[in-house]
Structures are given as C-alpha cells and as structure tokens.
N, C-alpha and C positions, 0 to 999 in steps of 0.2 A: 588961824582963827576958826571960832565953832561958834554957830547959831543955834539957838536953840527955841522950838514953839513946843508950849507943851497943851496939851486942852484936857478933857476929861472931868472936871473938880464939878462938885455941885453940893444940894441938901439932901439928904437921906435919913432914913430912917433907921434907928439902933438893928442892927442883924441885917442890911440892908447891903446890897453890893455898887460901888462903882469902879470904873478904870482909867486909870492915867496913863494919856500918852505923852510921848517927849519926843519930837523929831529934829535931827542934826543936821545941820548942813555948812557947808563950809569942808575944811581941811578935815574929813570925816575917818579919811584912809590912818589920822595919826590918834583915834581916841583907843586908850588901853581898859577903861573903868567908867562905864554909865552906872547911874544912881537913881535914888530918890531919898530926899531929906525933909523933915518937916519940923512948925515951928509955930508952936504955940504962942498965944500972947502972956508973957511974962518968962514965958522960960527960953531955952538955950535951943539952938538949929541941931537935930539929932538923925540918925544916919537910919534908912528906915531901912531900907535892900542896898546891894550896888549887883552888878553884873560883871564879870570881867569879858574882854575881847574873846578868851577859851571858853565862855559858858558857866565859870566857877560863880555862886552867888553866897551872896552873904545879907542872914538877916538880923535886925534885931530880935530880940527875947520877946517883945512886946504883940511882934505880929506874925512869928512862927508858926506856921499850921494857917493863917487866914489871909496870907498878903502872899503873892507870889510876882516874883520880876520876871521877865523876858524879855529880847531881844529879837528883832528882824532883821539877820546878815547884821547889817554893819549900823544903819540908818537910826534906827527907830528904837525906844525902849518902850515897855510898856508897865505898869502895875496893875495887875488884878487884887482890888482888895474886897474881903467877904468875910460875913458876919462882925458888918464893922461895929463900935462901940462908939458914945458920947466922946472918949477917951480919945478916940482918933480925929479927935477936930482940932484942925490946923491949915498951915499955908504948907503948900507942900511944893518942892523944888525941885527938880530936875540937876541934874549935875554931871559934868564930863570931866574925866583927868584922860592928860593926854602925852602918850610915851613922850612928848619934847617938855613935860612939867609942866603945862597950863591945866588950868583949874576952869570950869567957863559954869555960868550959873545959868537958871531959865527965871522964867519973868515970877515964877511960883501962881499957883490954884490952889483958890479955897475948898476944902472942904466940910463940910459939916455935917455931924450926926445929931440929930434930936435924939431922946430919950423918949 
C-alpha cells in the first residue's frame, strides 16, 4: 500500500507560477511511475507529467515548455508550473503505479488561474 499527501494548489494569477507537492509513504521501495493528473469540471482526468523511478518524464503537449516534474530519491514528486493559463484550472491528482500493478491516487488540489 501507498499514501499519498499532496499540498501546493491554490489561486493565481494568468502567467503566475505555483508548485505541487505529492509525498508517498507506505510501501515506497515498490513505486515504478509518479505523476500528476488533472480534471476539469466536465471533462475527462488527463495525464499532465509522470516521472518514472530512472528519471524518464513524460509530458503532455498542453504544458511542455511551462510545467516541469521532479522527483526527490524515492519519496516525494513535485510539479513546478509557470506561466500558467485560465486553461490550467483544475483539480489536480497525484498518482503512483507501482511495479506489483497497483494504481494509488492522492486526495487531488485545486487549482485556479484568473484571467
């Protein structure tokens, strides 16, 4: 099993920067793929970064160039997002796969950009 606190979300301003943390605890030694997802109202939960356990990231199209993931050792992910947009307001998740195939979510943080 994997727990997960995430903190970081808040209101901001269009072009404005926040950061998201996610820290793991639990069976930490078995996660292979930290994340982060988000989820607007009305639409579908969409994959924003993930990180793998090597360091490999993967982002979407939407916030390449402004959103960066990272990872500390084993524990902890983080997002740095900058020059955020209206467009990135959402509930944003945290997420662990874990080499035994568990899936583990976080409680999710709002974020908001005014215009």
């Amino acid at each position: 099993q994997v727990q997960l606190v995430e903190s970081g979300g808040g209101l901001v301003q269009a072009g404005g920067s926040l950061r998201l943390s996610c820290a793991a605890s639990g069976s930490t030694f078995s996660i292979r793929t930290m994340g982060w997802y988000r989820q607007a109202p009305g639409k579908q939960r969409e994959l924003v970064a993930s990180i793998s356990r090597g360091g490999s990231t993967n982002y979407a199209d939407s916030v390449k160039g402004r959103f960066t993931i990272s990872r500390d050792n084993v524990n902890t992910v983080y997002l740095q997002m900058n020059s955020l947009k209206p467009e990135d307001t959402a509930a944003y998740y945290c997420n662990i796969a874990t080499i035994m195939g568990g899936n583990y979510w976080g409680q999710g943080t709002q974020v908001t950009v005014s215009s």
